[in-house]
N, C-alpha and C positions, 0 to 999 in steps of 0.2 A: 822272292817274287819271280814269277816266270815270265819270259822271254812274252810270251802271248800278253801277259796282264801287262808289263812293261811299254807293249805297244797299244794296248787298249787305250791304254791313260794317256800314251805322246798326243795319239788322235785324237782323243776328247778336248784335251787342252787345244789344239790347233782350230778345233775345231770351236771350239768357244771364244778364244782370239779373233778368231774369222766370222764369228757371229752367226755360223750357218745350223749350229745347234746347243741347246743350254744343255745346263749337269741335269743329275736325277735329280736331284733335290731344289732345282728353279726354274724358273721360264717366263715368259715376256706372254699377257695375258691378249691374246687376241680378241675374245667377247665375253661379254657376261651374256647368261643366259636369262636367268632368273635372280634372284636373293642370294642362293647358297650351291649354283654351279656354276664353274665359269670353263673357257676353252686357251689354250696355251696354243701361241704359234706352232707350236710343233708337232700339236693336233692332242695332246692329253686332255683327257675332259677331267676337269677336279671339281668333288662334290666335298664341300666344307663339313670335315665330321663333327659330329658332337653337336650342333644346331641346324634347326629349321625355318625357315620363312614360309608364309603362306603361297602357294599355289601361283604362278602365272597364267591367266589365262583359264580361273575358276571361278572371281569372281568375288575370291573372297577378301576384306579388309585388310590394307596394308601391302597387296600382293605385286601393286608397279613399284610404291616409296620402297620396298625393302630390295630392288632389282636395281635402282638408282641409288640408295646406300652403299650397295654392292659396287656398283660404278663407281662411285665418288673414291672408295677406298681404296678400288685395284682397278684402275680403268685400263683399258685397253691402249696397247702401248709400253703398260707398266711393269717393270721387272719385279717376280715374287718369289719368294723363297716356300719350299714345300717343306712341312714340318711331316714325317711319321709319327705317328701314336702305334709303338709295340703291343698296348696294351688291348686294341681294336684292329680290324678289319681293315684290310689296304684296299680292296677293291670290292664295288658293292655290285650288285645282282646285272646291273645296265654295263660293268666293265668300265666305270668313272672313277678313279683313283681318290680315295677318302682320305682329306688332308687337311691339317692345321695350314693355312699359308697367311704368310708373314710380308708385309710391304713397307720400308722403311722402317725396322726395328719393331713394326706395330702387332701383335696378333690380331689377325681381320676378323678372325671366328669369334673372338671376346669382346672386340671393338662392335661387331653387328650388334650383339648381348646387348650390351653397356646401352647402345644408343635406342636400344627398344626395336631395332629394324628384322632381330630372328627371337626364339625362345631357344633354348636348351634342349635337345630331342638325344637322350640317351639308348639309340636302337638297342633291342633286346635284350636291356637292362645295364648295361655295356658301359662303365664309367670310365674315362679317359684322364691324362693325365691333368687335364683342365677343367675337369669337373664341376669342383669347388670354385674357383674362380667365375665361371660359366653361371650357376646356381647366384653366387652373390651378386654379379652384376646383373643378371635379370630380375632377382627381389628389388635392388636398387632400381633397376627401369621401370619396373611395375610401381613403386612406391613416389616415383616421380612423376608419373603417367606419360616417358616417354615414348615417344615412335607408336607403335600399335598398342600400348598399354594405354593409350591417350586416345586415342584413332579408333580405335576397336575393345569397347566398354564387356562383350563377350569372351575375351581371348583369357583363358585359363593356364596357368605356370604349372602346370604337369609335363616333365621332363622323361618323360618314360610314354608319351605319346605324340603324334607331327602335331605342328602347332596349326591350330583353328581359331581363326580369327571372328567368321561368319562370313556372311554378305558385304560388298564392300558399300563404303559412304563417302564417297568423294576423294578415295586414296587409291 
C-alpha cells in the first residue's frame, strides 16, 4: 500500500469518528424526495435501482403513500448502507448514484416491493443481482393487493417498464 492510500484511509477514519463525513458505501439520509430517491447529508443524491414508485407531483395513484414508505423505512436522520450492483449502472442520466441501500440489516429496494409501495423497473432490460427476489415479492404484493396493487386496480407488473399507476384516488 502507498504512503498516499495509507493516509487516505488515516483521514477517512478520523474523519468518520469525528462525524464530519461517511464512507463510500454509507451515509446519514438528510431527505427523501419521492419513493425511490432520497438525499445524504453529505449532499449524494441516491436513486434506488432496480424499482420504481409513481411520480411525485403527476398525480398519479400511490405517488405521496410510496414517498412516505420511503420515510418510514430510511427517514431522515437515519444511517444507511449503500449496496453497488456490478452487474448495473452506478450513476444514472441526472448524476444520482443507483443503489441498493440497506437500513438496519433490511434491504429498502425489496422491502418498498414486498409492501406494494414501488414495482420492479428493470432499465434497459438490465437484471440486478436482486432481481428474482424483486419479481417474487411484487407477485406477492400484487396477489395480496398490497400498497398500490390495492390503491391503484390500473397499476400493471411489467418490470421492463416505470411503473403506472393512473390518476390518483385518495393516495
Amino acid at each position: 500500500m502507498t504512503a498516499a492510500a495509507i493516509a487516505a484511509l488515516a483521514l477517512g477514519a478520523v474523519n468518520l469518528q469525528a462525524g464530519t463525513a461517511s464512507s463510500p458505501g454509507a451515509g446519514v439520509v438528510a431527505a427523501v424526495y419521492d419513493g425511490d430517491t432520497l438525499t445524504l447529508r453529505d449532499g449524494r443524491r441516491i436513486r434506488l435501482v432496480q424499482i420504481d414508485t409513481p411520480e411525485l407531483g403527476s398525480g398519479e395513484c400511490y405517488s405521496r403513500a410510496a414517498r412516505t414508505a420511503l420515510l418510514n423505512l430510511a427517514p431522515p436522520g437515519g444511517r444507511v448502507v449503500l449496496e453497488v450492483d456490478v452487474a448495473l449502472d452506478r450513476v444514472d442520466r441526472y448524476g444520482r448514484l443507483l443503489r441498493y441501500i440497506r437500513r438496519s440489516g433490511s434491504n429498502v429496494n425489496l422491502e418498498l416491493v414486498r409492501r406494494g409501495a414501488a414495482t420492479p423497473y428493470f432499465y434497459g432490460g438490465d437484471r440486478g443481482r436482486y432481481a428474482s427476489r424483486l419479481m417474487t415479492a411484487a407477485r406477492a404484493a400484487r396477489a395480496a393487493k398490497r400498497g398500490l396493487w390495492g390503491a391503484c386496480p390500473g397499476t400493471r407488473l411489467d418490470p421492463y417498464a416505470p411503473a403506472a399507476t393512473g390518476k390518483r384516488r385518495g393516495t
